[in-house]
N, C-alpha and C positions, 0 to 999 in steps of 0.2 A: 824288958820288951825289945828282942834284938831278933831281926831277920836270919835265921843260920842260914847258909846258901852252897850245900856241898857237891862235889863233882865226880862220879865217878870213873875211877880208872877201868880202860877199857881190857884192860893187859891182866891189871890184879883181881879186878872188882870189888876193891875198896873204896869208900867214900873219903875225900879228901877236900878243904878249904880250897877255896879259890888263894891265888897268889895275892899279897900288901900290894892296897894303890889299887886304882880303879879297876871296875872287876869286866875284867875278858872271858869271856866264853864263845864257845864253840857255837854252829847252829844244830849240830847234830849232837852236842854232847846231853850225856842224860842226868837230871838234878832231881836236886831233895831237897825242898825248902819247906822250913820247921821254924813257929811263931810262937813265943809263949801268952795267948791274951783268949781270956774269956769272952764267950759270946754265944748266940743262936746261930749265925751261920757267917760261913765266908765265902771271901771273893779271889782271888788273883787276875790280874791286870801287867800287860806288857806293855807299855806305850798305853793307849787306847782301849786297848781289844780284851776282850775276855777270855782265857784261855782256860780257866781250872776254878771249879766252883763246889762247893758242898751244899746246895741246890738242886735237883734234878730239872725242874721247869727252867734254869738256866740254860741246860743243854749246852753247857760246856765239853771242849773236849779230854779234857783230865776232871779228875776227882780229888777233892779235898778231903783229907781224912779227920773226921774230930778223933780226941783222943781225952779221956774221962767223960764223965756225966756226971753231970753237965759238963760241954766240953772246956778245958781249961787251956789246949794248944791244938795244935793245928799244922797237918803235915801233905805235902803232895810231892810227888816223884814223878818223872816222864820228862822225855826231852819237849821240854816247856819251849823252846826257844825256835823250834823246826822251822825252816827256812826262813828265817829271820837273818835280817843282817843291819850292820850299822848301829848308831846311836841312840840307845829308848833308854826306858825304866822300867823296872819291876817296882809292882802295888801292891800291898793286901789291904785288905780293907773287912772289918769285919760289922756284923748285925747285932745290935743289943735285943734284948726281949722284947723293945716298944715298937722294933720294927726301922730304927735310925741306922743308915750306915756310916759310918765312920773307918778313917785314912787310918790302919796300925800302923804300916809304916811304908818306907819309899826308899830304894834303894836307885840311886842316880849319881853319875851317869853309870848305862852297862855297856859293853861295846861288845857285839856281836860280831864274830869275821864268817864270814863264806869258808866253807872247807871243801867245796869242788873247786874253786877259783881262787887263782892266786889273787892278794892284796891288789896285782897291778891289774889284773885279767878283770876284777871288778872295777876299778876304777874305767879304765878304758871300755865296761860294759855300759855305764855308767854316761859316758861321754859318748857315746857312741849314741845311744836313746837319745838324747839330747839333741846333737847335732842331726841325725836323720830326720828327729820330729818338727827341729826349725826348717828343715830343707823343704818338708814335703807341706810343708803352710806355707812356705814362699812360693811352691808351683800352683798351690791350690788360690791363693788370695794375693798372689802377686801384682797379677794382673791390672788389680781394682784398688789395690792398696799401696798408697802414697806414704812414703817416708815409715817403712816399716822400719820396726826396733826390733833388735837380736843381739844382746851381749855388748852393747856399745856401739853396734855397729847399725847403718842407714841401711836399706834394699829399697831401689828403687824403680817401679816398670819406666821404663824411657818414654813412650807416649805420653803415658799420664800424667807424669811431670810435666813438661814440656805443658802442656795444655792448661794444667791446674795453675804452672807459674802465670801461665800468661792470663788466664783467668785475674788470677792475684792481683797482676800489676794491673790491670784495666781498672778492677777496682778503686786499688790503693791509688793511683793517677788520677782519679775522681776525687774522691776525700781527700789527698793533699793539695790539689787545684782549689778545692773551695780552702781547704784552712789556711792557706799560702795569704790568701788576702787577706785575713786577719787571724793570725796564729795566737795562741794565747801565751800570756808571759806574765814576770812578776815583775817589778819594780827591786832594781837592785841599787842603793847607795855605795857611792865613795867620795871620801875627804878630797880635796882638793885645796892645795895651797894659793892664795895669787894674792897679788899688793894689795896692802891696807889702803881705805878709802884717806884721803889727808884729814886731820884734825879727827878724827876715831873717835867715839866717846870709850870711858873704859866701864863695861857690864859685868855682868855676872857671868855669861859665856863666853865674854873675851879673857878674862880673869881664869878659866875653867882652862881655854886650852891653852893660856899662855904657861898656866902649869905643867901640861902636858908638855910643851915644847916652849921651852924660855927662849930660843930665839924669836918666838914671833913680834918679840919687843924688847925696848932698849928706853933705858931713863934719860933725857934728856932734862938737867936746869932742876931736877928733884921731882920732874913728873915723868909719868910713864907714855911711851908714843910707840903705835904699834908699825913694823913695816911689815909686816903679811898678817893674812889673817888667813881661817879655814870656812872652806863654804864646803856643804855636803851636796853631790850630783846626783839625779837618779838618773839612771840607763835603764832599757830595756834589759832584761832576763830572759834566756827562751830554755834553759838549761831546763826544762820540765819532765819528771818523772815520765810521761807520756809522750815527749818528743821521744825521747829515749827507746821506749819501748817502740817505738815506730822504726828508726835506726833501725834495733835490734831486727827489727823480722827482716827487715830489707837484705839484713847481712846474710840472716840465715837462708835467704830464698838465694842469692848469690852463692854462698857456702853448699845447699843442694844442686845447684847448677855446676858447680866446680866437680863438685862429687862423680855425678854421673857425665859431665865430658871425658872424666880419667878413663872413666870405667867404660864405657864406649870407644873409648883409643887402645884401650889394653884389648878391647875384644877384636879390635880392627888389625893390631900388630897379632894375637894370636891368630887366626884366623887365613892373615895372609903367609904365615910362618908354615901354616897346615899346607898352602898349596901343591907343592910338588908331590906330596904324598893324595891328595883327593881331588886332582887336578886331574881324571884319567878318566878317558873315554869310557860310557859304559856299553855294554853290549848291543850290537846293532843300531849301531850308529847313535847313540842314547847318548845327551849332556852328561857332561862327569859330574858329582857331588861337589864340587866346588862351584860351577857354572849356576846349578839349580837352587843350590843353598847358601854358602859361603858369598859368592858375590853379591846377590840381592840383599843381604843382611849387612854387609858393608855399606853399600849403598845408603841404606836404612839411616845406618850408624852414622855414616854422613854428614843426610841431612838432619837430623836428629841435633848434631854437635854445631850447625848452622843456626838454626831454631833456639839453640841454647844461648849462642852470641850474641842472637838478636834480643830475646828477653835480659844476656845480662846487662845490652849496652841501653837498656829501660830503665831498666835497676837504678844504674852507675847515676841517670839523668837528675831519676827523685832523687836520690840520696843528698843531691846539690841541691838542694833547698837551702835556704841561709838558717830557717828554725831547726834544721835538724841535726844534732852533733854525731861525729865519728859512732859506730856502732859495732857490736860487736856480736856474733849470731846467735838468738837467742835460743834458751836450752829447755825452757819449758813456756808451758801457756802461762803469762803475768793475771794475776787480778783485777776485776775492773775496779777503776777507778770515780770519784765521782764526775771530773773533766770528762769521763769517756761514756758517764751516763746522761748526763746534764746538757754537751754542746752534740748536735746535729752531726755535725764533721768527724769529729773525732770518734764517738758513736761506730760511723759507719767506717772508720778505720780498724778500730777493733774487733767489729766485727768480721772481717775481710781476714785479719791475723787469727781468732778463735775458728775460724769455719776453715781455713787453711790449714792451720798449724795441728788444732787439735783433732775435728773432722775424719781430715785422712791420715792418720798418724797410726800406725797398727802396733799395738808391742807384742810381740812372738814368744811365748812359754813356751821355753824348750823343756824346762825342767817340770812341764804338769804331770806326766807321766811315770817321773821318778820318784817325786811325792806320794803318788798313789797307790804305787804298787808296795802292799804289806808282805810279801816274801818275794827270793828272789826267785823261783820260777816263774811268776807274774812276770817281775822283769824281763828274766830271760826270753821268754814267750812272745813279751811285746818288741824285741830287739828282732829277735827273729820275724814277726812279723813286717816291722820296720824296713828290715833287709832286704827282705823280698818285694817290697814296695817299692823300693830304689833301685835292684836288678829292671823290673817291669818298668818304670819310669824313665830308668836311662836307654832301653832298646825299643819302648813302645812310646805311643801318642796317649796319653790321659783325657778319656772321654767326658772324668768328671768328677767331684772330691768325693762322692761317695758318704758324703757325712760324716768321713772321720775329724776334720777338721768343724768346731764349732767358735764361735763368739760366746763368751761366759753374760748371762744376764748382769750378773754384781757388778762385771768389771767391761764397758761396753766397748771397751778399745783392747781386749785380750784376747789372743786367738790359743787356743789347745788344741793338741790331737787326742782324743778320742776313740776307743776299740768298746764296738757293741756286737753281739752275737749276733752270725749271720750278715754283717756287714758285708759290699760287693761293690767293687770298684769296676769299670770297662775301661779298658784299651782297644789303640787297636794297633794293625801294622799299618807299613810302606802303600800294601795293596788293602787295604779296609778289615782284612779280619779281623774278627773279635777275640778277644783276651777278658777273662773275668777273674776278677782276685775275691776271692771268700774269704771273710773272717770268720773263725769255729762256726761253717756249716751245717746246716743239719741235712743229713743223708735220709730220707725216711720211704717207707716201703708204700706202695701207693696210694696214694690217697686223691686223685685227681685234682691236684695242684700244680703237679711238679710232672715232666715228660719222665724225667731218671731218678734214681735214690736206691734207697739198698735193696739188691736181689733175692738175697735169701733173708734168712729170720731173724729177727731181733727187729726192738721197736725204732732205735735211730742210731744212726754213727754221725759221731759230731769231731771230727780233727781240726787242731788247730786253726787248720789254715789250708787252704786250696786254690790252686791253677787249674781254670779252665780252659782248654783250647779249641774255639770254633772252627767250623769249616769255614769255605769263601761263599758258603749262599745264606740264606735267613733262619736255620732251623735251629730249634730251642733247645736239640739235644747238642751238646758239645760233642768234638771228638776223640778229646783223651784231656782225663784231670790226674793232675797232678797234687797228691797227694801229700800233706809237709806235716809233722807233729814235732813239736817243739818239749823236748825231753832234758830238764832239768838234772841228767842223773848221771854218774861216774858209774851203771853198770857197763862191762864189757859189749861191742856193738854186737856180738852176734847173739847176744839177751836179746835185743832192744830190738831186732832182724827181726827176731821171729818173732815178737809179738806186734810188731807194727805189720807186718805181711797177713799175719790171719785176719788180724781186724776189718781190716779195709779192701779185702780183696774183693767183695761183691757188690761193686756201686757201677750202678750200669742202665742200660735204657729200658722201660719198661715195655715199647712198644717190640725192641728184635732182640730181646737177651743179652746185647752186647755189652760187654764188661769194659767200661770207662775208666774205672781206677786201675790203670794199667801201673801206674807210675807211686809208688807210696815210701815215701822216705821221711826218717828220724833226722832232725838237730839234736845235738850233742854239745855240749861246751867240752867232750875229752875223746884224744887222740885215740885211732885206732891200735891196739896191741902186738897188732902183728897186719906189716906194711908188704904189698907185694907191686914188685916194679911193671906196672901198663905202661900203655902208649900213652894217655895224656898224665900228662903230669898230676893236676887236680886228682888224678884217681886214688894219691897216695892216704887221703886226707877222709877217704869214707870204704865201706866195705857195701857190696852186694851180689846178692844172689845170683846174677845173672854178668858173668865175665866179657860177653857180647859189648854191655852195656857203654863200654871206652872204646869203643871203637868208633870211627866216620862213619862207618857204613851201615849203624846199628840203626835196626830195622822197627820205627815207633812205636809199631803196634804190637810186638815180644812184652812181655810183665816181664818187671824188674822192680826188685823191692832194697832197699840200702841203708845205711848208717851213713848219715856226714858229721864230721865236725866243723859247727859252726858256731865263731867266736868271735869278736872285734878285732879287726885285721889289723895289727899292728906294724906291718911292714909295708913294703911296697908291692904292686901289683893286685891281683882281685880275688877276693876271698873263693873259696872251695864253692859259697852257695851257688854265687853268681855264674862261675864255670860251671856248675851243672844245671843251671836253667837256661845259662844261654846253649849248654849243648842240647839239652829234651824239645825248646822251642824252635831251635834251626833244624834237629830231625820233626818236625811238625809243619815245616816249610815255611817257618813264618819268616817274613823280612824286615829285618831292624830298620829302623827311622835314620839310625846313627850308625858311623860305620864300627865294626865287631873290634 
């Protein structure tokens, strides 16, 4: 009963074993896997997932073939593995007559690689989801969230601190004021040596330590006469589990405040390093971007790092209680204790570190995303989307998370980012305009819901992903979307041209005809085939219909339909997306928040 697992050669079309030693495959390669074990029916399983069943009410998408009657083995063929990547198992699993299914066998581990994307091109796609998805939870839950967690690392909003510490200490200054005047402790003994009373009787405990220490006596005349003896002292104890733990927070509320003065100095040294370059009148007599931005936010930063001195030098004061030993910052929320359920004081100590520490304490899954997605289109798709979030994030003002970002019930201190259909974020600009970002909207023909959606026929167009750009007054129709589909695929771009330009070319207002999707462009994770030299650089990196398109002076309201590649920017400077949304949104006259 052995799993065969063979590979076909694409060159000969012979079926060939995989290589000794753990078994690598392709995501596009095509297999044939053949089981010798009698049964009613079977299963194949990837990981999880169901992919190949000889069931119909399965609705698998491969077929298991029996083979005799009753069947005695069992074969399927098809690239089992399509856009899979990374580390699973293959399953089979088969049905006896009573209706039991049972594991025939397991082949683990398999390593699947990507064959559009090199080894590294995936890692960095990889890291790239990750890092985007911690960023856009720190703009979204920043604000409110105290001592978030990311990788090891703290984020912290500066107000909130500041306020929550001093919160903290009013408390903690309360509950160690009352335990101060009676702190609790244990009784600790120690030996102490000092002279023998004269004429000593000799005991059983004089006998006891004289053994221990023969000097404490000396024979005199053939009897024994002691000149020291040991007496045991008690002292006070304060070393208690729960002083300790009090220490500990005090360090770490210090240890936060260290944190964020650095990171407040560093933005104050950046910032004033920025001057000479945003330090320039603006038009018509208008403060420079340094005067309206840059110096009220130093300022800020300031008093901020003032506010920080003043709660540490509160800190520094408890800490000098005589009960409380050296401390060290602590690294997770401790256990209550019964001292901390039992005495009033201490009670209200703990409770001050649990509503602190744990509370506001937010942990960031970077990695929810990457978990989730079962092929790497998924992936791909959500990078891309990701990307575009962070172009729109870094030139516009975020009206609001839009519900990508949630709190997991199970886990009440875990924030994830989240993609649901039809999802829609607002921005705006400098001057108030609106900016709408769509996740795989639905375009639909009218239905009195919606002002615009598809003009001619068919029931709905749903693209990955969409830019909307309003005018400067209140009207519900935008006035040009920008149209993104996220295309997991190594065809040639001017495949992927014309089928993304026919799709989407008739999304427009329903009340004057006017055609909205002026703008419709393919992600790509691969390089255009043939490169031709424009004016902006960026152009080399995508292909489209309309050569107008790279220029300054290209005119917004002209259809232009294109291929980009868009991949995790491994160098320096700004990916291909980013250049072409901030050139489509600056011909739309929007004005960035941040200078270009």
């Amino acid at each position: 009963m052995t799993l065969k697992i063979e590979i076909r050669d694409p060159a000969s079309g012979l079926w060939q074993l995989p290589q000794p030693g753990p078994v690598r495959l392709g995501e596009r390669a095509r297999l044939r896997l053949s089981i010798r074990r009698p049964g009613a029916a079977a299963r194949l399983f990837v990981g999880d997932v169901l992919v190949a069943s000889s069931e119909r009410d399965d609705q698998a998408e491969y077929k298991i073939l029996r083979i005799g009657y009753p069947a005695v083995s069992w074969e399927c063929v098809g690239k089992l593995l399509r856009d899979w990547v990374g580390e699973t198992d293959i399953r089979f699993e088969t049905c006896d007559a009573s209706g039991d299914w049972t594991v025939a066998e397991t082949v683990s581990p398999v390593y699947v690689e990507p064959e559009r994307l090199r080894p590294e091109e995936f890692a960095a796609l990889c890291d790239a989801v990750a890092a985007e998805s911690a960023d856009l939870l720190y703009d979204v839950y920043g604000k409110t969230g105290f001592g978030s967690v990311r990788g090891g690392r703290s984020s912290v909003a500066p107000a909130a601190i500041i306020a929550r510490v001093r919160h903290a200490v009013d408390q903690l200054a309360t509950a160690l004021a009352e335990i101060a005047r009676q702190p609790a402790y244990r009784l600790k003994t120690r030996r102490v040596r000092e002279p023998a009373v004269p004429g000593q009787a000799v005991t059983d405990l004089t006998l006891e330590e004289a053994c221990l220490d023969p000097s404490l006596a000396i024979a005199v005349g053939g009897r024994v006469h002691f000149r020291d003896q040991v007496r045991e002292v008690a002292t006070l104890n304060f070393r208690l589990d729960e002083n300790h733990i009090i220490a500990d927070f005090l360090a770490f509320l210090r240890q936060q405040l260290g944190d964020l003065r650095t990171a407040l100095d560093s933005e104050i040294t950046w910032r004033e390093a920025q001057r000479p370059a945003r330090d320039r009148p603006g038009p018509e007599g208008q403060p420079s971007w340094w005067a309206t931005e840059d110096r009220p936010r130093i300022e800020e930063c300031r008093r901020i790092i003032r506010q920080a001195d003043l709660a540490e030098t509160e800190i520094n004061r408890l800490a000098k209680f005589g009960f409380l030993p050296v401390g060290s910052p602590l690294t997770a929320l401790p256990a209550v204790t019964p001292l901390f359920r039992s005495h009033r004081a201490y009670g209200a100590a703990y409770r001050v570190i649990a509503e602190h520490f744990g509370g506001h304490r937010l942990r960031i899954d970077a990695a929810h995303l990457i978990t989730r997605a079962r092929s790497v289109p998924v992936l791909y798709e959500w990078w891309c989307a990701l990307e575009v979030l962070r172009v729109l994030r870094t030139c516009l003002q975020a009206s609001g998370p839009g519900g990508l970002g949630r709190r997991l019930e199970t886990d009440q201190g875990r924030y994830v980012v989240d993609f649901a259909p039809n999802q829609r974020i607002e921005f705006t600009d400098a001057a108030g305009r609106r900016v709408r970002f769509r996740y795989q909207p639905s375009y639909r023909p009218p239905d009195g819901t919606e002002a615009y959606g598809l003009l001619g026929r068919g029931a709905v167009r749903t693209p990955d992903f969409s830019v909307e750009v309003f005018g400067s007054g209140s009207s519900p129709v935008p006035d040009l979307i920008i149209i993104l589909d996220a295309k997991y695929t190594s065809a040639p771009h001017l495949a992927k041209l014309e089928s993304v330009k026919l799709r989407y070319d008739r999304i427009g207002s329903f009340h004057d005809g006017r055609v909205l999707g002026r703008q419709v462009w393919a992600l790509v994770p691969s390089r255009p085939t043939r490169v031709e030299t424009r004016e902006a650089g960026w152009s080399v990196a995508c292909q489209s219909d309309n050569i107008g398109l790279f220029q300054e002076g290209f005119d917004i309201n002209s259809f232009a339909a294109g291929v980009i590649h868009a991949a995790p920017l491994t160098g320096p400077g700004r990916s291909s997306v980013e250049m072409l949304l901030r050139h489509l949104l600056l011909r739309c006259g929007l004005k960035f928040r941040s200078p270009a």
